[in-house]
N, C-alpha and C positions, 0 to 999 in steps of 0.2 A: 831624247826630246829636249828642245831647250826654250826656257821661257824669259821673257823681255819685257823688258821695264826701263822705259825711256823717264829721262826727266830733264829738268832745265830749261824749261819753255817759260813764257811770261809777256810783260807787256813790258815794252821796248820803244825807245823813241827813235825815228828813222836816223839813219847815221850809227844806231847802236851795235854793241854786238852781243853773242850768248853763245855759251858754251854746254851742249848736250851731251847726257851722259845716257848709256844704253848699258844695263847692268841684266846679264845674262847666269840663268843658275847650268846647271848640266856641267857634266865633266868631259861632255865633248865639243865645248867652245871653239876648242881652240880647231875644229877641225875645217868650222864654217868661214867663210867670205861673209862678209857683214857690209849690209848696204843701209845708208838712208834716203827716205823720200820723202814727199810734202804733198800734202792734199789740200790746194786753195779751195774755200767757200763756193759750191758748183761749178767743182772741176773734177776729172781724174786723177788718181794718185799718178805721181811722177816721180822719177828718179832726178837724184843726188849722187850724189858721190859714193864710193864703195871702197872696200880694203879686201885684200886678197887674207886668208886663212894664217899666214906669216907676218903680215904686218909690210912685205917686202913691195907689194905694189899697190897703188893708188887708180882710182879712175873717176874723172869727174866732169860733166859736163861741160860744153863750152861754157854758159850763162852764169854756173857760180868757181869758173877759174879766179883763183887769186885772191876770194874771199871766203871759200868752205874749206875746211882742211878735217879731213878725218883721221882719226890713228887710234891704235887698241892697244889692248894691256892687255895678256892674254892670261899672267897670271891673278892678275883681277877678274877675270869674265868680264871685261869692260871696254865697251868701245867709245869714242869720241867725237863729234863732231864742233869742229868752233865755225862760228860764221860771224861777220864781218859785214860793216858797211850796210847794212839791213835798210830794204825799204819798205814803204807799204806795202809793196805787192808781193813781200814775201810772208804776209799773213796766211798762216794754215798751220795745219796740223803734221807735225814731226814724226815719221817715223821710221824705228828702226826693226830689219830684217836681217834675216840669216837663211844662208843657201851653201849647199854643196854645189859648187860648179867644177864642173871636170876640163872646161875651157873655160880659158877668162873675158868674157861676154859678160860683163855684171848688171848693166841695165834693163834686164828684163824682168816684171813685175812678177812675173806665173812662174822663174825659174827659184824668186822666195819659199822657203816651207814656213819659216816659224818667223811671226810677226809680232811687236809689242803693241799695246793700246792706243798709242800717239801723246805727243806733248803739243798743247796749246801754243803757239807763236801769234801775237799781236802786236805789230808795227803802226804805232802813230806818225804822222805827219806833223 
């Protein structure tokens, strides 16, 4: 089992940026793909960007190429994500998941098992 605890969310002036931390306990971290997503105020969770189990490959939406950059520490139990360029409408809630994928198809919500609580992101204008 492994449990998740996001942090580094806050309130941010648009143009900003923040850097989230995903700090994961279990001794089998390192075997998961680790994805982040954002759930805007009366919307769906959505996918972000994700990391393969190795750290070796990356996948990330068109909509935040060039300003989300995710990466793990594996002997941390700690994943990453920086994001860039922030605008209002990336206000919502942060979060980070863990999935065993035996193909790398990482955007899919239901292939997550173990989810953290979410970090707050608020973008002024």
């Amino acid at each position: 089992q492994v449990q998740l605890v996001e942090s580094g969310g806050g309130l941010v002036q648009a143009g900003g940026s923040l850097r989230f931390t995903c700090a994961a306990s279990g001794r089998t971290f390192r075997s998961y793909s680790m994805g982040w997503f954002r759930q805007a105020p009366g919307k769906e969770r959505e996918f972000d960007c994700a990391i393969n189990w190795g750290g070796s490959r990356t996948f990330s939406v068109d909509s935040v190429k060039g300003r989300f950059t995710i990466s793990r520490d594996n002997a941390m139990n700690t994943v990453y994500q920086q994001i860039n360029s922030l605008q209002p409408d990336a206000t919502a809630i942060y979060f980070c998941a863990a999935a065993v994928l035996r193909r790398w198809n990482p955007s899919r919500l239901r292939d997550y098992e173990y989810w953290g609580q979410g970090t707050q992101v608020t973008v002024s204008s």
